[in-house]
Predicted model as a PDB file, atoms N, CA, C, CB and O in Angstrom, pLDDT in the B-factor column:
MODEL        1                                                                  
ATOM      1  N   UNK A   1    -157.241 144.922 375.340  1.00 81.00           N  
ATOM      2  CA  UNK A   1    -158.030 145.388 376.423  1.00 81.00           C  
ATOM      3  C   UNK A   1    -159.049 146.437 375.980  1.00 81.00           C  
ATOM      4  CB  UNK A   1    -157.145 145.931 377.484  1.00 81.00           C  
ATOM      5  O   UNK A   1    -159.184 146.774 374.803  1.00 81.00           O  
ATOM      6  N   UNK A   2    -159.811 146.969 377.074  1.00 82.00           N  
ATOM      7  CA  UNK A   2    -160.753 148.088 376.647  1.00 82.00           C  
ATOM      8  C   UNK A   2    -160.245 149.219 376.915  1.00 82.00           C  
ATOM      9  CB  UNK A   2    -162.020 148.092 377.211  1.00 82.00           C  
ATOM     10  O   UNK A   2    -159.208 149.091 377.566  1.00 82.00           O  
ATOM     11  N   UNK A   3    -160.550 150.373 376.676  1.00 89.00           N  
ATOM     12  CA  UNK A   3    -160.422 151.610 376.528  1.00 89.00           C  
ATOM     13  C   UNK A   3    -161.743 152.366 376.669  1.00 89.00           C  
ATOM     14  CB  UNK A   3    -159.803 151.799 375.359  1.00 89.00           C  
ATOM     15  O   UNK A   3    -162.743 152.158 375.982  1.00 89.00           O  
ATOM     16  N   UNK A   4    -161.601 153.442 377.829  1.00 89.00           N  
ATOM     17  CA  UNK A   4    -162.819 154.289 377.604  1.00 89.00           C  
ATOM     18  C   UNK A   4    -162.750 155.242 376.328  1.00 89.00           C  
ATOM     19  CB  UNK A   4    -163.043 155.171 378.878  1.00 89.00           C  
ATOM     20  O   UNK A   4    -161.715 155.812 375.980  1.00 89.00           O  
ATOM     21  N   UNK A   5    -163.735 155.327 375.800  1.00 84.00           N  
ATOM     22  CA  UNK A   5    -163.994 156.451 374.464  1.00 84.00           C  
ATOM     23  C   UNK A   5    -164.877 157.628 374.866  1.00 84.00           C  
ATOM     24  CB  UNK A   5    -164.844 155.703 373.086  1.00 84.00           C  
ATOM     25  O   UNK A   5    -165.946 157.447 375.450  1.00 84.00           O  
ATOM     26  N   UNK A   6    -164.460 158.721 374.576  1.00 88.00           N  
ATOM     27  CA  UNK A   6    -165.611 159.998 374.808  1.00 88.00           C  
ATOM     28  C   UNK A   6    -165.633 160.967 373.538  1.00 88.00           C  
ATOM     29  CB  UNK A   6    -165.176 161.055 376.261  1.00 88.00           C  
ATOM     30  O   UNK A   6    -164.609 161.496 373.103  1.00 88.00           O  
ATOM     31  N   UNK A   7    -166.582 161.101 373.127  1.00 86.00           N  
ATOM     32  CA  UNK A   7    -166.660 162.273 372.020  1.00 86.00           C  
ATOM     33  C   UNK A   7    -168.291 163.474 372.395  1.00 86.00           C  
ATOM     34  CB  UNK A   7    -166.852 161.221 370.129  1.00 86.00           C  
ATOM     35  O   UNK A   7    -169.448 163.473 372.816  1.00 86.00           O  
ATOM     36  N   UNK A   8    -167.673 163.954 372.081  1.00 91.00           N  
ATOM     37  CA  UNK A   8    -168.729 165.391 371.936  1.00 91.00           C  
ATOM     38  C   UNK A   8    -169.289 165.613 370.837  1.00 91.00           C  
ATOM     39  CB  UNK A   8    -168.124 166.716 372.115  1.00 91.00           C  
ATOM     40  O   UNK A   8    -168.706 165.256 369.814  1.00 91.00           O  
ATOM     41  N   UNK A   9    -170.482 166.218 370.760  1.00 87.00           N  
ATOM     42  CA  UNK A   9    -170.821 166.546 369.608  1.00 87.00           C  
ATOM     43  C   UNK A   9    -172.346 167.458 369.840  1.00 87.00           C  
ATOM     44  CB  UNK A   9    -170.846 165.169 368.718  1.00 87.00           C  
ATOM     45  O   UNK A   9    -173.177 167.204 370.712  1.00 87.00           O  
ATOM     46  N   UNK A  10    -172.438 168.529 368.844  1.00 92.00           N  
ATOM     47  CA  UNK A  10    -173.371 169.827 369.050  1.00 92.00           C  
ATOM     48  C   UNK A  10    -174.953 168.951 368.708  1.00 92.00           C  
ATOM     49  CB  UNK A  10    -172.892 171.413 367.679  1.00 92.00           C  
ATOM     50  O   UNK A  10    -174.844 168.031 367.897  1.00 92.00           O  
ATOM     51  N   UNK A  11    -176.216 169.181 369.226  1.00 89.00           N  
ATOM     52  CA  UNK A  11    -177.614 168.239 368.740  1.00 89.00           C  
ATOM     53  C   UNK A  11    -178.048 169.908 368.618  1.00 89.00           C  
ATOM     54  CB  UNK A  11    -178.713 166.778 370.128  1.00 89.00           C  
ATOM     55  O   UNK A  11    -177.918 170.803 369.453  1.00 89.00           O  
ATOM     56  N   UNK A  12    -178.601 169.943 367.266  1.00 92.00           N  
ATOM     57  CA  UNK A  12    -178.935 170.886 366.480  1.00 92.00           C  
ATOM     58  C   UNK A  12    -180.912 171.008 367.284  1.00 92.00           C  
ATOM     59  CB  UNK A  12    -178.554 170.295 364.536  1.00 92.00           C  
ATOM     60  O   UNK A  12    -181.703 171.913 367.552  1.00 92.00           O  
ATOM     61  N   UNK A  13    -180.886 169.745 367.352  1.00 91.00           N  
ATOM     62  CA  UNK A  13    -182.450 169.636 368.107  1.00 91.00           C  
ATOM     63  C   UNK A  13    -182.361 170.424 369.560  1.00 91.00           C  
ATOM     64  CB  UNK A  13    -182.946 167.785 368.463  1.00 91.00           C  
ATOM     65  O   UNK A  13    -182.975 171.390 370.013  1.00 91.00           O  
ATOM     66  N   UNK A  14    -181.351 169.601 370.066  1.00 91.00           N  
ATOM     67  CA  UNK A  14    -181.809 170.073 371.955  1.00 91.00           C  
ATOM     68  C   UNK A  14    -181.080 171.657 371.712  1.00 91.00           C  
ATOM     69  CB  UNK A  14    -180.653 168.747 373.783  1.00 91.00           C  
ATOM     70  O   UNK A  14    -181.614 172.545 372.377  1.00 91.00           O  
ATOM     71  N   UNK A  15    -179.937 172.073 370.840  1.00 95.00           N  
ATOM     72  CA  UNK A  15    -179.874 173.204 370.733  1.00 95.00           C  
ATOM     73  C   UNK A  15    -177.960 173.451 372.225  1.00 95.00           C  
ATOM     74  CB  UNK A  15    -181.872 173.887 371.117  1.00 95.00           C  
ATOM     75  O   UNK A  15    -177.538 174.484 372.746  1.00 95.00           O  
ATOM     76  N   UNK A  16    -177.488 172.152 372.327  1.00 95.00           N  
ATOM     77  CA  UNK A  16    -176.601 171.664 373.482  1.00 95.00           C  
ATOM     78  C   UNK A  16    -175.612 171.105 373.058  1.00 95.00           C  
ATOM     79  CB  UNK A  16    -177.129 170.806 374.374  1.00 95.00           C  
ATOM     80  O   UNK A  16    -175.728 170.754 371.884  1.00 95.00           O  
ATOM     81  N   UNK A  17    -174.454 170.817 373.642  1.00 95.00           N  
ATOM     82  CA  UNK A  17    -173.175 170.071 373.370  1.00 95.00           C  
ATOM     83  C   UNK A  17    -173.977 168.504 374.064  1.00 95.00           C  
ATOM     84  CB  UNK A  17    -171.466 170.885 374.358  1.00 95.00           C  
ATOM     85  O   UNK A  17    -174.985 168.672 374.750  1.00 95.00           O  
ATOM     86  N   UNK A  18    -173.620 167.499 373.903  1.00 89.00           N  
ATOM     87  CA  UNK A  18    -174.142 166.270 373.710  1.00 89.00           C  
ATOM     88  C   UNK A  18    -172.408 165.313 374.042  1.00 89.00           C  
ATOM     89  CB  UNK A  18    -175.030 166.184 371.888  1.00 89.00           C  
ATOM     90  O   UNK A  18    -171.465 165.248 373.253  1.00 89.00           O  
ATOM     91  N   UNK A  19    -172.497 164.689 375.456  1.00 89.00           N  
ATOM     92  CA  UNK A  19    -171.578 164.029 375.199  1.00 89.00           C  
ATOM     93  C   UNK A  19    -171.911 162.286 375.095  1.00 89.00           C  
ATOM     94  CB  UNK A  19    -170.655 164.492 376.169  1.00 89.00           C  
ATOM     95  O   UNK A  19    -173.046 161.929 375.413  1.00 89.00           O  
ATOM     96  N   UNK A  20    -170.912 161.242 374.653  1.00 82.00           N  
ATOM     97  CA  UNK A  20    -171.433 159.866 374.291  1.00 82.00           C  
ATOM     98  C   UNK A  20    -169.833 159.597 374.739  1.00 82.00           C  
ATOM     99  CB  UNK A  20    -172.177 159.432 372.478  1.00 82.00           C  
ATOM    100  O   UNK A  20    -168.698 160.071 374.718  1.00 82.00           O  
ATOM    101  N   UNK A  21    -170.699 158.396 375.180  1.00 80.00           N  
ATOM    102  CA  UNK A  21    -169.054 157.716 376.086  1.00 80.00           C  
ATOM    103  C   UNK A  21    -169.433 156.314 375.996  1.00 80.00           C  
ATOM    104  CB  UNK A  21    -168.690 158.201 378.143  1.00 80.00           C  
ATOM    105  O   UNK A  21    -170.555 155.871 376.241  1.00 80.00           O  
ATOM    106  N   UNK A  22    -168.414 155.651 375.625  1.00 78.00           N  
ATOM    107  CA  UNK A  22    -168.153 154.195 375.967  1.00 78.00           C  
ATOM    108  C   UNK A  22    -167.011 153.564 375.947  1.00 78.00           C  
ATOM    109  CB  UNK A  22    -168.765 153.479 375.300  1.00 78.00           C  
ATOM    110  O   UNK A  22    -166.132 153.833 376.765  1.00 78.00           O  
ATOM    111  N   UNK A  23    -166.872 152.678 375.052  1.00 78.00           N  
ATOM    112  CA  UNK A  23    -165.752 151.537 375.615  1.00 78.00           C  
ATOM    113  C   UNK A  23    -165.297 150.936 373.834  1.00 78.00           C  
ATOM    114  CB  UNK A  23    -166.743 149.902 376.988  1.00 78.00           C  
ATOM    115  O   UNK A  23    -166.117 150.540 373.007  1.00 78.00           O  
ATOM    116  N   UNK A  24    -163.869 151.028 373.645  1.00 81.00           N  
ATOM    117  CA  UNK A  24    -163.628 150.092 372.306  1.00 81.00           C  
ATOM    118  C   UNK A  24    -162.367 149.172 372.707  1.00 81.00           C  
ATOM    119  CB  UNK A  24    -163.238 151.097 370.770  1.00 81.00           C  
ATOM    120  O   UNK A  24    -161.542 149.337 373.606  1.00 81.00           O  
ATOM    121  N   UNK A  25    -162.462 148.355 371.937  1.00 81.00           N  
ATOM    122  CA  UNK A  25    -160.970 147.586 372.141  1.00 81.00           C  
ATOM    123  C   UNK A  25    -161.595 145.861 371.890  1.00 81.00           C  
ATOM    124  CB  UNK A  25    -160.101 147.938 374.172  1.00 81.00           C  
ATOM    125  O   UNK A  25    -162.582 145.453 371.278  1.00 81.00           O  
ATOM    126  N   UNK A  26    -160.445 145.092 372.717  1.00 79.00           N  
ATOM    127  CA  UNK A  26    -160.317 143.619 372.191  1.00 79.00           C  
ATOM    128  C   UNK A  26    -161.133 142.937 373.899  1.00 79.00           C  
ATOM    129  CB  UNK A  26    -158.128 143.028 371.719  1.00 79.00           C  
ATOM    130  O   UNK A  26    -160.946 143.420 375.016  1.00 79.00           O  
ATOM    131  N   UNK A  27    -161.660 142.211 373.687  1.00 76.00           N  
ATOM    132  CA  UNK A  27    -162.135 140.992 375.087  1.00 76.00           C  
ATOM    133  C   UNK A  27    -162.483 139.311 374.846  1.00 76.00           C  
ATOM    134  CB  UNK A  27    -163.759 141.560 375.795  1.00 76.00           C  
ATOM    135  O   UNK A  27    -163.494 138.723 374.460  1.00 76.00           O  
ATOM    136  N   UNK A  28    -161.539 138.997 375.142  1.00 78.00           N  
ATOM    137  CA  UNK A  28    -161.422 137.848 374.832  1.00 78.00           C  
ATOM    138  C   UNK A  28    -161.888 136.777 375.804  1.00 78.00           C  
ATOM    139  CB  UNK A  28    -160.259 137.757 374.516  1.00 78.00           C  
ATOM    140  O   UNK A  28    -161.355 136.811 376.913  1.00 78.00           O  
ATOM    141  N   UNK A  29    -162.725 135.903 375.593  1.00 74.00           N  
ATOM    142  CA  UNK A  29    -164.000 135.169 376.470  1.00 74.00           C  
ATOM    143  C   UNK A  29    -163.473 133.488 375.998  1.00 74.00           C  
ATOM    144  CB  UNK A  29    -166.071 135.743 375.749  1.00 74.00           C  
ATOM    145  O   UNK A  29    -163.459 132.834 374.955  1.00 74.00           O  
ATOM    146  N   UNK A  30    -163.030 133.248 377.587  1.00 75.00           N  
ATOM    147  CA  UNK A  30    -163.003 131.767 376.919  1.00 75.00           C  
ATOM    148  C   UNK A  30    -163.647 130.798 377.615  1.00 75.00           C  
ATOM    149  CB  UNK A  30    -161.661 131.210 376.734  1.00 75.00           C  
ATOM    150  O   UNK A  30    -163.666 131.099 378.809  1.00 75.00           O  
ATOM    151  N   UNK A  31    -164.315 129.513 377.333  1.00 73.00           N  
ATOM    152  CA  UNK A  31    -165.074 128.743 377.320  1.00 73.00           C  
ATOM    153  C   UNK A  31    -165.782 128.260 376.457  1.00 73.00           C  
ATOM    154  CB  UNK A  31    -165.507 128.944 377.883  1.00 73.00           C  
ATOM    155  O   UNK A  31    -165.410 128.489 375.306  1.00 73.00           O  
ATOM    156  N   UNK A  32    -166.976 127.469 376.624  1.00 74.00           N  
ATOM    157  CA  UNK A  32    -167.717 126.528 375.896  1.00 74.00           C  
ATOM    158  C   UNK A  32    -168.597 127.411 375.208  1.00 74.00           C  
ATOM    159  CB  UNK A  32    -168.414 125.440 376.718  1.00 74.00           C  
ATOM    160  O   UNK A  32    -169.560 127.898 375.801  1.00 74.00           O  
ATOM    161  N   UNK A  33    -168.286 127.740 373.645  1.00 67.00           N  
ATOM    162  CA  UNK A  33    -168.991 128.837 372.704  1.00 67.00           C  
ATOM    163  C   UNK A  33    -170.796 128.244 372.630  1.00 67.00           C  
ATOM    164  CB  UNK A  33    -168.043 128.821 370.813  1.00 67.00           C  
ATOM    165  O   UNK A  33    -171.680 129.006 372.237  1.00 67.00           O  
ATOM    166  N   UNK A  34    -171.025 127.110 372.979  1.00 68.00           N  
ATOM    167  CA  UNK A  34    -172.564 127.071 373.335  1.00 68.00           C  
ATOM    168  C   UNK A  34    -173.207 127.223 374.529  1.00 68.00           C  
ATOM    169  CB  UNK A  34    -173.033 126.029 373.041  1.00 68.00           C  
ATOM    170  O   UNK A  34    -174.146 126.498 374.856  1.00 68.00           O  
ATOM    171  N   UNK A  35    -172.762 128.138 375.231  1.00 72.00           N  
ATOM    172  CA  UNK A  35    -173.395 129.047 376.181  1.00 72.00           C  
ATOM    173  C   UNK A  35    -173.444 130.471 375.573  1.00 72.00           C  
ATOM    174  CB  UNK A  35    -172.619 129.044 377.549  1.00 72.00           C  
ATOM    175  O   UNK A  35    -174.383 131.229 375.813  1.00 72.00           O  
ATOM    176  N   UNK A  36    -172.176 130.886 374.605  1.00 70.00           N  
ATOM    177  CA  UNK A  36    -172.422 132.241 374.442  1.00 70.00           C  
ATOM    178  C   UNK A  36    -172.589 132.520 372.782  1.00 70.00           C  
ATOM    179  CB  UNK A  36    -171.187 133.083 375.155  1.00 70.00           C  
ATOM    180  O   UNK A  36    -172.868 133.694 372.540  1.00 70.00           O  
ATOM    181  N   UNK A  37    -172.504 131.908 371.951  1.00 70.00           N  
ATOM    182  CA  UNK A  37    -172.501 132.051 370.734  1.00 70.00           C  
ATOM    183  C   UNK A  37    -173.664 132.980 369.746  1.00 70.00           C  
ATOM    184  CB  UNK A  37    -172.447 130.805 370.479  1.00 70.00           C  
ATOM    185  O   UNK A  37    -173.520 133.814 368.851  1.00 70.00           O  
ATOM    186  N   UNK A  38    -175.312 132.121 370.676  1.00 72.00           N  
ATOM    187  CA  UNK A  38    -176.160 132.714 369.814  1.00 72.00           C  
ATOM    188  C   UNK A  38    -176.476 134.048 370.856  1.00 72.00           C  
ATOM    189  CB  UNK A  38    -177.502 131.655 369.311  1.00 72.00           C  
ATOM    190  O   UNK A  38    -177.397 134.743 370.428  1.00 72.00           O  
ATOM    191  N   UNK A  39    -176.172 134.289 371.506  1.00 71.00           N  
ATOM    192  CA  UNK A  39    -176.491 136.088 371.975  1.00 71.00           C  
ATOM    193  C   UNK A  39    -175.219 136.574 371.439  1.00 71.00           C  
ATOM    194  CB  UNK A  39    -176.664 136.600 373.955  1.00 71.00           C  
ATOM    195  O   UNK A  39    -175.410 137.384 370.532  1.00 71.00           O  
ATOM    196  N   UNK A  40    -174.052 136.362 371.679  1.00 72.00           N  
ATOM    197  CA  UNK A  40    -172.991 137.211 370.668  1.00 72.00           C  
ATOM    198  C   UNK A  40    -173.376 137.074 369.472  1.00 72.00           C  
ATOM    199  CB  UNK A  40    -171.508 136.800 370.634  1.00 72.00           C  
ATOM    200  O   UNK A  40    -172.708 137.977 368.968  1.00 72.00           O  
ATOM    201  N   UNK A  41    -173.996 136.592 368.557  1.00 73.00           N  
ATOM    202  CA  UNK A  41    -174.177 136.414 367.170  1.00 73.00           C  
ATOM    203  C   UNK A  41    -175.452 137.820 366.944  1.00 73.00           C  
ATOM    204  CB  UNK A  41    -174.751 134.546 366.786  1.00 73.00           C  
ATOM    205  O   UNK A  41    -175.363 138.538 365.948  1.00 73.00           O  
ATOM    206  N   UNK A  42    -176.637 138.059 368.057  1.00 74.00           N  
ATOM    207  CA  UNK A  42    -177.309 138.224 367.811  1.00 74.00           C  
ATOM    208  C   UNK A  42    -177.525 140.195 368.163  1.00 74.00           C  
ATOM    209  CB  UNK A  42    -177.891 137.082 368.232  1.00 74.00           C  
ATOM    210  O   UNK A  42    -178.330 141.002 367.697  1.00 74.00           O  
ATOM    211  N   UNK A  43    -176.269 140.374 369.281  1.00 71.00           N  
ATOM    212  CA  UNK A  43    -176.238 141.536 369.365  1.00 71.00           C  
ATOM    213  C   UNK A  43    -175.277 142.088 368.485  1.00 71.00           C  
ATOM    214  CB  UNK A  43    -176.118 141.835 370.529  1.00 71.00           C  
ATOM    215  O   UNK A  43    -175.340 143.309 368.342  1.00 71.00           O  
ATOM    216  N   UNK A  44    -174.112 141.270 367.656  1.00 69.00           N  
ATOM    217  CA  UNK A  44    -173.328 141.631 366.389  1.00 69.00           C  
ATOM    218  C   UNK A  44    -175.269 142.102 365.064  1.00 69.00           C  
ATOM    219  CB  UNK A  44    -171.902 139.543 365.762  1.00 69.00           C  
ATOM    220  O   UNK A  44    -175.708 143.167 364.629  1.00 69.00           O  
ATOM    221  N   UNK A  45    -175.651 140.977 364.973  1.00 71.00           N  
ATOM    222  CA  UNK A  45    -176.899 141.690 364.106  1.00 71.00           C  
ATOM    223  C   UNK A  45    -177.272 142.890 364.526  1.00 71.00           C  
ATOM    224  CB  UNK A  45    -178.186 140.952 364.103  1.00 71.00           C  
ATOM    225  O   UNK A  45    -177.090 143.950 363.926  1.00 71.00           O  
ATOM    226  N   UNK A  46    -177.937 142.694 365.835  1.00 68.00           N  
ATOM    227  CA  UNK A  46    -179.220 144.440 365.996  1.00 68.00           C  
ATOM    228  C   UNK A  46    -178.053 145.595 366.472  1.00 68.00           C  
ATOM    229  CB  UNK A  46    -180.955 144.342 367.881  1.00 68.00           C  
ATOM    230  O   UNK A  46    -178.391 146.529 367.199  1.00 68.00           O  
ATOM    231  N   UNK A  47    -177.047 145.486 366.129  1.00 62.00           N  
ATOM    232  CA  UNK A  47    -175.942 146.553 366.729  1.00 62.00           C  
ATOM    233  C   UNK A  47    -176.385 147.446 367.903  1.00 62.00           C  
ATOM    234  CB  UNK A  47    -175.493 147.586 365.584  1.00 62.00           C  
ATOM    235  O   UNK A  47    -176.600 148.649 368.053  1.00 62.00           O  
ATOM    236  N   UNK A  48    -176.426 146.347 368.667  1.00 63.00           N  
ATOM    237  CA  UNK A  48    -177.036 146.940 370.373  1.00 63.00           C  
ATOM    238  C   UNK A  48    -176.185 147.707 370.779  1.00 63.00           C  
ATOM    239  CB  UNK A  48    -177.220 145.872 371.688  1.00 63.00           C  
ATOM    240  O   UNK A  48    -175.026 147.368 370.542  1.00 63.00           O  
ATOM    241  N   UNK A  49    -176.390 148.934 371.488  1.00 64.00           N  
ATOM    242  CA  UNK A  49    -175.681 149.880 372.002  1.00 64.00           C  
ATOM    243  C   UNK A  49    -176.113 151.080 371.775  1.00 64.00           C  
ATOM    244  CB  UNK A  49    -174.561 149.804 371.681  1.00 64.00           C  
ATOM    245  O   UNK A  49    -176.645 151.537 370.764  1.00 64.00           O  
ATOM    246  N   UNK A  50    -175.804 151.675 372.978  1.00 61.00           N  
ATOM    247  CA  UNK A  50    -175.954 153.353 373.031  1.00 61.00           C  
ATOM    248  C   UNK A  50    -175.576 154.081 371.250  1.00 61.00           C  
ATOM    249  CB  UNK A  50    -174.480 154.057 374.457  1.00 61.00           C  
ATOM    250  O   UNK A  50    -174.510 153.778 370.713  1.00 61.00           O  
ATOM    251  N   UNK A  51    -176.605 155.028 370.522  1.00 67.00           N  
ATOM    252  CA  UNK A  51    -176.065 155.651 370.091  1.00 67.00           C  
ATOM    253  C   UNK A  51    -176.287 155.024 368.604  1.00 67.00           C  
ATOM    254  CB  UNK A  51    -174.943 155.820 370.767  1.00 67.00           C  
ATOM    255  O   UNK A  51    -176.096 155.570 367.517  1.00 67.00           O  
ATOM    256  N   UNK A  52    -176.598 154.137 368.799  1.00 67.00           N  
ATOM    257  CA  UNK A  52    -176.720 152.903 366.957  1.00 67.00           C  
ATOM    258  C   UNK A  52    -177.106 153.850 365.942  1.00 67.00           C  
ATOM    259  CB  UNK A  52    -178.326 151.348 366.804  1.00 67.00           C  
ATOM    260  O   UNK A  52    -176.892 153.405 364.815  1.00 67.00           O  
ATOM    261  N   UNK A  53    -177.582 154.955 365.961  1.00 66.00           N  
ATOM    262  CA  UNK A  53    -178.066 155.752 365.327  1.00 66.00           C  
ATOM    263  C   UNK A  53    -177.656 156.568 364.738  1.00 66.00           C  
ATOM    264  CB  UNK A  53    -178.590 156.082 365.706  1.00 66.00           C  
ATOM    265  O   UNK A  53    -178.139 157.183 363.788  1.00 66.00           O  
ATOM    266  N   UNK A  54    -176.289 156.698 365.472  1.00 69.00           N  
ATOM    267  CA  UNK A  54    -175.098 157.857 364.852  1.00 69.00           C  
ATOM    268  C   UNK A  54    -174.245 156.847 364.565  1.00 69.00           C  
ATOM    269  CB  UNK A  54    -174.325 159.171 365.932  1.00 69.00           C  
ATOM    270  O   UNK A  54    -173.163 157.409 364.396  1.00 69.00           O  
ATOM    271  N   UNK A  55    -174.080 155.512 364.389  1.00 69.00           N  
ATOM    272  CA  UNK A  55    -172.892 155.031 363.765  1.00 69.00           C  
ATOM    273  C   UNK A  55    -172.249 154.088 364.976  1.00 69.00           C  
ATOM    274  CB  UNK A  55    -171.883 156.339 363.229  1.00 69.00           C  
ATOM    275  O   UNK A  55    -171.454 153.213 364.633  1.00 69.00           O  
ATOM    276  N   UNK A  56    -172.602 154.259 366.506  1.00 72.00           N  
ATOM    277  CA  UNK A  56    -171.632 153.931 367.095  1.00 72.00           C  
ATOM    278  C   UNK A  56    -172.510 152.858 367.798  1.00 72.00           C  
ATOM    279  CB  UNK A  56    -170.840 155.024 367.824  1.00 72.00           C  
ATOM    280  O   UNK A  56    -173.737 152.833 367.893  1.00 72.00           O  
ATOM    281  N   UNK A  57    -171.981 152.352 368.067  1.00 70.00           N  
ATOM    282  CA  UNK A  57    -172.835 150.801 369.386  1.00 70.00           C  
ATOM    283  C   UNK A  57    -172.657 149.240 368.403  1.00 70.00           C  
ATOM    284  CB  UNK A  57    -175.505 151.116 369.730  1.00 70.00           C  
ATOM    285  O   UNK A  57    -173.403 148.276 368.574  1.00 70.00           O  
ATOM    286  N   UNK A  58    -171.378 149.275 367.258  1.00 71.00           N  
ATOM    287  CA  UNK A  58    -171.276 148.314 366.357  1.00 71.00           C  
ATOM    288  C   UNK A  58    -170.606 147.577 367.687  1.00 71.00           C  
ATOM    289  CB  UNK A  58    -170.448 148.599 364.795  1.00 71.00           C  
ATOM    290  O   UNK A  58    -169.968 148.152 368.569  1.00 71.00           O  
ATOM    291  N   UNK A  59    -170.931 146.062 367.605  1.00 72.00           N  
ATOM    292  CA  UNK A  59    -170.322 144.912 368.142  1.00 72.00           C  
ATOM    293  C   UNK A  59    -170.045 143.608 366.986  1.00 72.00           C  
ATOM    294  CB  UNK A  59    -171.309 144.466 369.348  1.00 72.00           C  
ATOM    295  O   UNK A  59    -170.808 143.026 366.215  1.00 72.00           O  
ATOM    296  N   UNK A  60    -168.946 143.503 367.203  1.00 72.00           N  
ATOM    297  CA  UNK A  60    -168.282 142.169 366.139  1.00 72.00           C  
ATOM    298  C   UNK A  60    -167.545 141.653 366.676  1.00 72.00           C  
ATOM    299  CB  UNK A  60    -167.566 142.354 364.872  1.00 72.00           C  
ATOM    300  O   UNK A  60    -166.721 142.280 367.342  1.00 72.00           O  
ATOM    301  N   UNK A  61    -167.539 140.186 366.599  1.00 72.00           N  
ATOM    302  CA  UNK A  61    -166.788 139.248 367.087  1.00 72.00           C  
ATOM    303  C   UNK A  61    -166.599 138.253 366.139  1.00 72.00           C  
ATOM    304  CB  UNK A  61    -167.265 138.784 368.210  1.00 72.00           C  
ATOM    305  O   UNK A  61    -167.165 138.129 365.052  1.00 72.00           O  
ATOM    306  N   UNK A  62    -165.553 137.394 366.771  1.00 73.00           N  
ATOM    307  CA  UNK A  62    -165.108 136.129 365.793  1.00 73.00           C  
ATOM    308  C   UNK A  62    -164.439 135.001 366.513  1.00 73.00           C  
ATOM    309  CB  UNK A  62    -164.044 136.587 364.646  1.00 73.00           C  
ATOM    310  O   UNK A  62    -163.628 135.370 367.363  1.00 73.00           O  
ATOM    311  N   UNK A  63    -164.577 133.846 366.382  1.00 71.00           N  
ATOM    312  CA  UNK A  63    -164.041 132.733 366.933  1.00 71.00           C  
ATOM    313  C   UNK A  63    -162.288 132.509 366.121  1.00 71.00           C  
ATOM    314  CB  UNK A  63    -165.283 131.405 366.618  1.00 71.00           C  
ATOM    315  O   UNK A  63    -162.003 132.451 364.924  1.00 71.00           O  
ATOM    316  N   UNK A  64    -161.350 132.422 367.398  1.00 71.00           N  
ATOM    317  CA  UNK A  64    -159.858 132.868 366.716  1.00 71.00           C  
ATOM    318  C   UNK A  64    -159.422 131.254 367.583  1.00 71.00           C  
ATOM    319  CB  UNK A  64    -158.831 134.921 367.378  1.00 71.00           C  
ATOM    320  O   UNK A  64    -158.272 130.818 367.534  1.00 71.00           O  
TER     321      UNK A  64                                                      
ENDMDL                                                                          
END                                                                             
């Protein structure tokens, strides 16, 4: 399942505590993988998500 995630962290720029929140864990999608294959394939590439910049907004998946 998912899990909310929250971490804090100081931005030396804005000179503020900085919080980033999301979501980690397992989701399991079932149906016909040619409706969803090439956009899951494609947001695993551009690591879409809040934050890609510090490390976090990775998406990976795999056909099990």
């Amino acid at each position: 399942g998912l899990q909310r995630w929250d971490l804090q962290r100081y931005s030396g720029r804005q000179e503020r505590r900085m919080e980033l929140r999301g979501v980690i864990g397992d989701l399991v999608i079932q149906g016909p993988w040619g409706r969803a294959d090439g956009g899951l394939k494609l947001i695993e590439t551009l690591h879409l998500g809040k934050s890609t910049s510090f490390g976090f907004g990775a998406v990976r998946w795999e056909v099990v």
